[in-house]
C-alpha positions in Angstrom: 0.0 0.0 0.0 1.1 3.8 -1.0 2.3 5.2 1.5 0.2 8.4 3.3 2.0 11.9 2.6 1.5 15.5 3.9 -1.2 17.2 1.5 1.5 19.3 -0.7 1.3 23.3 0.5 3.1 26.0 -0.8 5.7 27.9 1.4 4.8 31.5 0.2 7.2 32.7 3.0 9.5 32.6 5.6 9.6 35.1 8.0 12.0 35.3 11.1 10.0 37.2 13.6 6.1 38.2 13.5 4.2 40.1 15.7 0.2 39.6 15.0 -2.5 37.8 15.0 -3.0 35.6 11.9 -5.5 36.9 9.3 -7.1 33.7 9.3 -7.4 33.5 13.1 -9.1 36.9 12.3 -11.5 35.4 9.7 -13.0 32.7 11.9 -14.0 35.8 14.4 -11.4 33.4 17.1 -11.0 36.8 19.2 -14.5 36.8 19.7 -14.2 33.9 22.3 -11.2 35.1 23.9 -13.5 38.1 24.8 -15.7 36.0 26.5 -12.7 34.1 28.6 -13.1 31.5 26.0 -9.2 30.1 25.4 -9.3 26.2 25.0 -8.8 25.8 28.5 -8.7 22.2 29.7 -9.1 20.6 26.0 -5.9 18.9 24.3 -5.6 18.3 20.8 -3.7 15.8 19.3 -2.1 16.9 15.8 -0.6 13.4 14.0 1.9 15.5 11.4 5.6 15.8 11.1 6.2 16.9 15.1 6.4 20.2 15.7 9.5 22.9 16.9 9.3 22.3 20.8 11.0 24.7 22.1 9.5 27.5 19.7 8.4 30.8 21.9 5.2 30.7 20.7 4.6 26.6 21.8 6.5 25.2 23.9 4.0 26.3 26.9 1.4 24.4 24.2 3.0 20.6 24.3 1.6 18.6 27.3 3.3 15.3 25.9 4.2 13.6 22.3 5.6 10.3 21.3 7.8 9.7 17.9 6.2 7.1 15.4 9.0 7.5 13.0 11.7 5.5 14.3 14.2 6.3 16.8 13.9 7.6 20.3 9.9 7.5 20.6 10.2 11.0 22.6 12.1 12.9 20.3 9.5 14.5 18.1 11.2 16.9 16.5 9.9 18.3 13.2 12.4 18.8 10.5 9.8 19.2 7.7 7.9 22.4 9.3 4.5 21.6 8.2 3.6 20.1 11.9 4.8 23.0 13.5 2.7 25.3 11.3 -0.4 23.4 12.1 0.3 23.4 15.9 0.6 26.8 15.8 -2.8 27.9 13.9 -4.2 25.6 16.8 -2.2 26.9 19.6 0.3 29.2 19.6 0.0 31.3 22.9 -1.3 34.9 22.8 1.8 36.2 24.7 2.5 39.8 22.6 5.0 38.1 20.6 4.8 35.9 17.3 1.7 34.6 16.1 -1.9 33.6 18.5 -3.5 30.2 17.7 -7.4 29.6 17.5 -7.2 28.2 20.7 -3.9 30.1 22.6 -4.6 27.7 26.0 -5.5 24.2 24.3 -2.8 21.7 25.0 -0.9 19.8 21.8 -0.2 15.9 21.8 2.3 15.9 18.9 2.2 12.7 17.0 5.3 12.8 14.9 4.0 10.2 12.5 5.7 11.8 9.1 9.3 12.1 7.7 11.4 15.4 6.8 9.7 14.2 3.3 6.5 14.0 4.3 6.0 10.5 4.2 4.1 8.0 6.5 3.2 4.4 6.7 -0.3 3.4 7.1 0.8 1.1 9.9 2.0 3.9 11.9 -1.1 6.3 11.4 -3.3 3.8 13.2 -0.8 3.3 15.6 -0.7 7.3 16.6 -4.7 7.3 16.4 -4.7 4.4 18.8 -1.9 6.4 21.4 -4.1 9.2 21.1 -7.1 7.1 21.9 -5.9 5.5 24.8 -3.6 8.8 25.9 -3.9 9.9 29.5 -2.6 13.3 30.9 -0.8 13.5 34.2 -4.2 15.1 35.8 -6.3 12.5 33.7 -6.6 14.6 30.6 -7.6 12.8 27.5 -7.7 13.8 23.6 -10.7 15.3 22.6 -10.0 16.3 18.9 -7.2 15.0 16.4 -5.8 17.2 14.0 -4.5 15.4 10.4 -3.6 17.6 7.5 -2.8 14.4 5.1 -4.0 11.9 3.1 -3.6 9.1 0.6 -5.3 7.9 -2.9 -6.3 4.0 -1.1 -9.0 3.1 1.0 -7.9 1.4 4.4 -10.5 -0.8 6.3 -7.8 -0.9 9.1 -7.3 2.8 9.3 -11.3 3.7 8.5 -11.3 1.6 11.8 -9.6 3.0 14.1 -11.3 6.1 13.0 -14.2 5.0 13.8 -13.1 3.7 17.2 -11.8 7.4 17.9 -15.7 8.8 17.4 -17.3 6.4 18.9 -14.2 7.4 22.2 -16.0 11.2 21.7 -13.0 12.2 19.9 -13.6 14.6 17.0 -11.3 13.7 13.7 -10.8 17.1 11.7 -9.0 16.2 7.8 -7.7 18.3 5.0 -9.8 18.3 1.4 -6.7 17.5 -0.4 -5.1 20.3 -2.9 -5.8 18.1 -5.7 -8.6 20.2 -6.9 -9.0 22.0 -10.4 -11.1 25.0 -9.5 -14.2 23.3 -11.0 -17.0 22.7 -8.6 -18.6 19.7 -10.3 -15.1 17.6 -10.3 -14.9 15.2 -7.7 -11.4 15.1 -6.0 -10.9 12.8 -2.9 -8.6 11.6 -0.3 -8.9 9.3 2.5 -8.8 10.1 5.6 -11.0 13.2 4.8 -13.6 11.3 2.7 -14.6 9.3 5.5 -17.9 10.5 6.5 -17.0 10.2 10.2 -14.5 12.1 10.1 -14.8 16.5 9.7 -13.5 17.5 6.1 -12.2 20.4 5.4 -11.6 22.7 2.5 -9.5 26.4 1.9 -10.7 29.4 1.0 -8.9 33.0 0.6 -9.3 36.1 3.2 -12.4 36.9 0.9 -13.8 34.0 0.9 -13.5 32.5 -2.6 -12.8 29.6 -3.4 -9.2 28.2 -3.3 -8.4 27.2 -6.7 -6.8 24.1 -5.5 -8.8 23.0 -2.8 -10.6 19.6 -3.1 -14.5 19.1 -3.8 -16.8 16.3 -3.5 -20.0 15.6 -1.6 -18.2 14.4 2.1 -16.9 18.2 2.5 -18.6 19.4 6.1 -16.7 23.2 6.0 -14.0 25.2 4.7 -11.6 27.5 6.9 -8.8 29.8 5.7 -6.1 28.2 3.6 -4.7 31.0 1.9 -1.6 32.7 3.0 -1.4 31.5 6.5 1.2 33.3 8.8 2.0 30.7 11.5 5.0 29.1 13.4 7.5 27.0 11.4 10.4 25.3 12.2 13.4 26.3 13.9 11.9 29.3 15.8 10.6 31.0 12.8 7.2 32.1 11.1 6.0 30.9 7.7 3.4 32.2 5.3 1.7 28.7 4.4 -1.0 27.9 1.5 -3.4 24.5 1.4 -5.9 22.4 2.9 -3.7 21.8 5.6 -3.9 24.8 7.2 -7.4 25.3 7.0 -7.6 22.1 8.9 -5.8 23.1 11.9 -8.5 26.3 12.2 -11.5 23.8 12.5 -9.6 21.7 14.9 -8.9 25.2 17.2 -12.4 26.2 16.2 -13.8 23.0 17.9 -11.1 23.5 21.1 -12.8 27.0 21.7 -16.2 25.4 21.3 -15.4 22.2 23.8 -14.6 24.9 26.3 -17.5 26.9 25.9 -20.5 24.4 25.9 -19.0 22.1 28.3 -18.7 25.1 31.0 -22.4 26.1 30.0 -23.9 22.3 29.7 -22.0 21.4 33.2 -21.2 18.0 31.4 -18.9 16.2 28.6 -20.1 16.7 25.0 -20.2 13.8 23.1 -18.7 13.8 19.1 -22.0 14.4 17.8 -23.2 17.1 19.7 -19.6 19.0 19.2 -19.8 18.3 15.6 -23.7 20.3 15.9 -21.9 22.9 17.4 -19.5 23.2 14.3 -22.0 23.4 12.0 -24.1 25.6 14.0 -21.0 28.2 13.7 -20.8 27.9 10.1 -21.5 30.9 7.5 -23.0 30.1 4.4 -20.6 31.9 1.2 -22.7 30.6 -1.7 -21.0 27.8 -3.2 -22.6 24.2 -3.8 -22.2 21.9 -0.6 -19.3 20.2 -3.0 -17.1 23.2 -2.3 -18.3 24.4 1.1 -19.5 22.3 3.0 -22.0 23.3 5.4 -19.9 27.0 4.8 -17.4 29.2 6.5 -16.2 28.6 10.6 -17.4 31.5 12.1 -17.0 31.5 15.9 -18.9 34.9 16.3 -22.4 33.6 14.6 -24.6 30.9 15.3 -27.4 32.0 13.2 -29.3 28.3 13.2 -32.8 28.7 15.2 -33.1 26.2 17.7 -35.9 24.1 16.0 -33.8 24.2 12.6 -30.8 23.0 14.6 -32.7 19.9 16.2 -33.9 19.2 12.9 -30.8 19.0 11.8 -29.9 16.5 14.5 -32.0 13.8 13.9 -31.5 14.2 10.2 -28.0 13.1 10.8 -28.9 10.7 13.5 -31.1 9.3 10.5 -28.2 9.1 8.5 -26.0 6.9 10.7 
């Protein structure tokens, strides 16, 4: 079997000092539940990548633990490729006046290093990282509520598309990249697995204005799209990068649904189950006119949830219906 590989991005830039908040962290109105105290506190996200820069300023207050699928020592998951370390920090990085601030600036990374310095990975060892993170345990009894993947591969695995499924049915939410194999033509269907799964949260790109990405991925298993266009976040070796594809427009969802955790689970007074988090997603989705092929349910948009409560219920058992 082919083995799995990073979803190609381009590196539109590398910068060696930033001082902002992201554009896309912007978009996805994040700063809208940091008014409200909303941070991420509490939640840990697991991100199966490439590892991720450690000791970088802006994460390594981020990293609660990590293990190294790749060969070698398992606790050495350093990232020499950069793409994990630009998806922990569109999650996570810390909103500390310096850098670059993550959706979620106080959610907690499990870095997976699962991926080479070329971006390879066997399928073997992605179902090995999705079972760690499964059965993972923080030192105050912390578990993984969301994994993070930015990859994907052409073949079908009834092994992987297990363990996936073990991971829901766990209340752990799976957020995958599109792939950026699309053409810019609405009607083609372009696929990758994980992300086709239907258990699992696909998402596509879009630009700062919300078009379209012209090489984001469409078919009918997309659930939303999140900025994928020229995304400032950290990179290796204590830098920034300026980062474009379907992989950093995953890592936004994954935040998104950090931020959302938080929020509803202090309201509720209880533990949300997959489902009703994955509600919560698409109740904070923004409609931008495209078919359901290339949006999804729409934009992430923390500040609006615009779906009346009867629609929203509705909506529930429609998808129960579907199971």
């Amino acid at each position: 079997m082919k083995p799995f590989q990073l979803i190609p991005f381009r590196v539109n830039e590398i910068h060696e000092q930033s001082n902002e908040i992201p554009q896309g962290v912007e978009m996805i109105e994040a700063p809208s539940m940091w008014e409200q105290d909303v941070y991420g506190n509490g939640i840990v996200v697991a991100v199966i990548d490439s590892g991720c820069d450690v000791n970088h300023p802006d994460l390594r207050e981020a990293i609660i633990g990590g293990r190294n699928f790749t060969g070698g020592n398992p606790r050495d998951v350093s990232d020499n490729n950069g793409h994990g370390t630009h998806v922990a920090g569109t999650i996570a990085a810390s909103l500390n006046n310096h850098g670059v601030a993550g959706v979620a600036p106080s959610t907690k990374l499990l870095i997976l290093k699962t991926f080479d310095e070329n971006g390879n990975a066997s399928y073997e060892n992605i179902v090995k990282a999705m079972k760690y993170a499964n059965k993972w345990r923080g030192p105050r009894g912390e578990r993984v509520r969301v994994i993070s993947m930015s990859f994907g591969g052409s073949q079908n695995s009834a092994m992987l598309h297990r363990t996936i499924k073990n991971a829901v049915e766990n209340d752990i939410l799976v957020v995958c990249a599109a792939g950026n194999a699309g053409d810019g033509n609405e009607r083609t269907t372009e696929k990758l697995y994980p992300g086709y799964y239907k258990e699992v949260v696909q998402v596509g790109a879009v630009d700062f204005n919300g078009d379209m990405a012209d090489f984001t991925n469409t078919n009918d298993e997309l659930d939303m799209v999140a900025p994928g266009v020229n995304i400032r976040s950290t990179y290796k070796n204590g830098q920034y990068a300026t980062l474009s594809g379907t992989s950093m427009a995953t890592p936004h969802v994954a935040g998104a649904a950090a931020l959302l955790l938080e929020q509803n689970e202090h309201e509720f007074g209880r533990t949300l189950s997959e489902p009703e988090l994955y509600a919560q997603l698409i109740k904070h989705t923004s409609p931008l006119g495209y078919s359901k092929r290339t949006e999804g349910n729409g934009l992430i948009t923390l500040g609006v949830s615009d779906i009346p409560y009867d629609e929203f219920e509705a909506f529930m058992l429609e998808e129960s219906s579907e199971e």
